[in-house]
C-alpha positions as CSV (number, residue, x, y, z in Angstrom):
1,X,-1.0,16.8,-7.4
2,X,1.6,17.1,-5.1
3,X,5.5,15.6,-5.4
4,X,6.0,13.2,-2.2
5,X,9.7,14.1,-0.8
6,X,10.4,10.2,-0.5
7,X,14.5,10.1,-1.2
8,X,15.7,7.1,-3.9
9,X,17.7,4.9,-1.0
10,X,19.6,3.6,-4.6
11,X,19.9,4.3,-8.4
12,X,17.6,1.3,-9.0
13,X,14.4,3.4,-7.8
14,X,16.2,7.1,-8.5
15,X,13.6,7.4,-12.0
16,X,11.1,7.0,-9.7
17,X,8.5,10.2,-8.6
18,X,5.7,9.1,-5.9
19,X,3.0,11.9,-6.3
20,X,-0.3,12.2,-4.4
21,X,-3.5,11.7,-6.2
22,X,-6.8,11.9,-6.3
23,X,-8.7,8.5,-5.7
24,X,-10.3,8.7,-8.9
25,X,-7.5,9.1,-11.2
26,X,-7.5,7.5,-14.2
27,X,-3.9,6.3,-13.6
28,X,-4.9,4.9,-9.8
29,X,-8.3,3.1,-10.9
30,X,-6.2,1.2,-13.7
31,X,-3.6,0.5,-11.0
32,X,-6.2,-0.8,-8.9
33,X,-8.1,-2.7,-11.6
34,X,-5.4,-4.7,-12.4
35,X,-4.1,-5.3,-8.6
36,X,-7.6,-6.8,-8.3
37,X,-7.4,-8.7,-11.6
38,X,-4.4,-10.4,-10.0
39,X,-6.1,-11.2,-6.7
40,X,-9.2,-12.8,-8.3
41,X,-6.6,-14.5,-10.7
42,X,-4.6,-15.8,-8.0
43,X,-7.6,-16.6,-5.5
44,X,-10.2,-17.4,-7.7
45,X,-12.8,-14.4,-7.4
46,X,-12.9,-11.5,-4.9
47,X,-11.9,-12.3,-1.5
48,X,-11.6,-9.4,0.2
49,X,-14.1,-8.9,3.0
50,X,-15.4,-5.7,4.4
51,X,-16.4,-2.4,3.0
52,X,-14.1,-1.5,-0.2
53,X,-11.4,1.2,0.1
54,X,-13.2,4.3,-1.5
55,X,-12.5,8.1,-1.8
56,X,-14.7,9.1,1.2
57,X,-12.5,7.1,3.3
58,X,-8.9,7.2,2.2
59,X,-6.7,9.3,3.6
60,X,-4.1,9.8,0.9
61,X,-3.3,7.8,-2.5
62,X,0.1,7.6,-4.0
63,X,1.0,7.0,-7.5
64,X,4.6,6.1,-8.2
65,X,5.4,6.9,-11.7
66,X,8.4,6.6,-13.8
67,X,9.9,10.2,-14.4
68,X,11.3,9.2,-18.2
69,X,8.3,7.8,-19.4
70,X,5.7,9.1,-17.1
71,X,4.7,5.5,-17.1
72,X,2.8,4.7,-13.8
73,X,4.5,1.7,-11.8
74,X,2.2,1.4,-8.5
75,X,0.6,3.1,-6.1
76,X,-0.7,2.6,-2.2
77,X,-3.3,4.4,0.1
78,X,-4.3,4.9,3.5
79,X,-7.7,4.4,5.5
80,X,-8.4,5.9,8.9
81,X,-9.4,3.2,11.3
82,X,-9.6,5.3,14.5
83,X,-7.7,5.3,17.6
84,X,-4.6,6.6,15.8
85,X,-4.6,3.6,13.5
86,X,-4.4,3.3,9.2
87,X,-4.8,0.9,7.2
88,X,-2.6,0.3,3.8
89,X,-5.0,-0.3,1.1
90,X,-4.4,-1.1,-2.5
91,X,-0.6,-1.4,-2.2
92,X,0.4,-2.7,-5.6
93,X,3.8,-2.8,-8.2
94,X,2.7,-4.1,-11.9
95,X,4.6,-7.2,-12.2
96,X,6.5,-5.2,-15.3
97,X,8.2,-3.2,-12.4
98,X,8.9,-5.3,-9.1
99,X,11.9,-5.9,-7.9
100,X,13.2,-2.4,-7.9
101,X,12.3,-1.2,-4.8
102,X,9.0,1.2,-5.7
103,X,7.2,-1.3,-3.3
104,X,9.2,-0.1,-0.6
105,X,9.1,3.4,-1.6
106,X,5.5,3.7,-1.7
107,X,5.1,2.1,1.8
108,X,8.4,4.5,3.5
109,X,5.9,7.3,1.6
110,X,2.5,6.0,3.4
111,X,4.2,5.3,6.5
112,X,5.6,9.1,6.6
113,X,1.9,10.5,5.8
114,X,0.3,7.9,8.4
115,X,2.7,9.9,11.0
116,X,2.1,13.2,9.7
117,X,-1.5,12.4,10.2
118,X,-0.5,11.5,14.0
119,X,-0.7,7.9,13.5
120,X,1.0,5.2,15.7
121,X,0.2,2.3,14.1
122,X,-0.5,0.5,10.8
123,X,-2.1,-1.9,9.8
124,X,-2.7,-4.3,6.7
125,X,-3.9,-7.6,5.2
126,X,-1.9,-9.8,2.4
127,X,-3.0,-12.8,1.6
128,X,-1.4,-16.3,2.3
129,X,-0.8,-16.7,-1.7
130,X,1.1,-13.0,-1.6
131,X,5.1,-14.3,-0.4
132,X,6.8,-11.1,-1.8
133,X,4.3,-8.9,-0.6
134,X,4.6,-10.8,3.5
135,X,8.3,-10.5,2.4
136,X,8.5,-6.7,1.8
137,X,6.4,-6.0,4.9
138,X,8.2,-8.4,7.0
139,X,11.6,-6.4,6.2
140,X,9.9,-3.2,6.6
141,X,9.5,-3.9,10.2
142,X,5.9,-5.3,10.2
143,X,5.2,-8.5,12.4
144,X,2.5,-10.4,12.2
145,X,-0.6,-9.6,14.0
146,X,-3.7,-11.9,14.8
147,X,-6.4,-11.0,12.2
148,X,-8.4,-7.7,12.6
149,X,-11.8,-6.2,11.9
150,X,-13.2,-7.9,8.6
151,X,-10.1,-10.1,8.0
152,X,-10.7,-12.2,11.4
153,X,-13.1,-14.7,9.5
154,X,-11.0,-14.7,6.0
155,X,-8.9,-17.8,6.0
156,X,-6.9,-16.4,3.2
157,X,-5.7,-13.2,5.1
158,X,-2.1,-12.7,7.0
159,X,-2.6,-9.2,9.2
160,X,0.3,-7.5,10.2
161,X,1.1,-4.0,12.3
162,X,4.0,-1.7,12.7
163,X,3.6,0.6,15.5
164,X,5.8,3.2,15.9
165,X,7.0,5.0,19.2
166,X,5.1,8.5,19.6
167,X,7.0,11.3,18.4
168,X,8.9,9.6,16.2
């Protein structure tokens, strides 16, 4: 379990710890069950093509959790896709706790392992019915990207990239 060293840019997001987990942490899987409760909620049923994120192929899972309460808030992961490329998987706030900024966190977090890692781009999928989530990756410097590996038939996904200069 180890602390991420992720500095609160404001007071809004200072109670906030990101730690690494395990993919099979009790706090991550109810995370992810209800991110996916939401998607099939807002998209009627499972949409998400491909082979699901598992723990044989994510890189690193973060948790953020509130540091009073010990109450966690969200979480995010990362999948190797080869050729120096990762893939953010299961980004998700519970709607209890948006709008403070532990979105942002969590990616600035998965961005800084995806370089550690050697990484020079990253990749993602949203969905069309996801405006705050295409918001927060918009301002985080991703741009839209024509649709990748499993999302190029899904009429439902928005794919986007960051790449980031080498060394940096």
């Amino acid at each position: 379990m180890d602390r991420v060293t992720a500095d609160a840019t404001d007071d809004v997001t200072a109670d906030v710890v990101l730690l690494i987990r395990d993919w099979d942490d009790v706090d991550g899987v109810a995370l992810r069950d209800a991110q996916q409760r939401e998607i099939r909620a807002r998209y009627g049923g499972d949409t998400e093509p491909g082979v699901k994120p598992s723990a044989v192929d994510i890189s690193v899972f973060l948790i953020a959790y509130d540091q009073v309460t010990s109450t966690a808030l969200g979480c995010g992961a990362l999948r190797d896709l080869g050729d120096n490329t990762v893939e953010v998987k299961r980004m998700y706030v519970h709607p209890d706790h948006r709008g403070r900024g532990i979105g942002r966190r969590v990616l600035a977090a998965l961005e800084s392992h995806a370089l550690e890692q050697g990484a020079t781009r990253i990749r993602l999928e949203t969905g069309r019915l996801q405006p705050d989530a295409v918001r927060l990756y918009e301002a985080a410097g991703y741009r839209q990207i024509p649709k990748f590996g499993a999302y190029v038939e899904s009429a439902k996904s928005l794919c986007f990239e960051r790449v980031f200069a080498v060394g940096s």
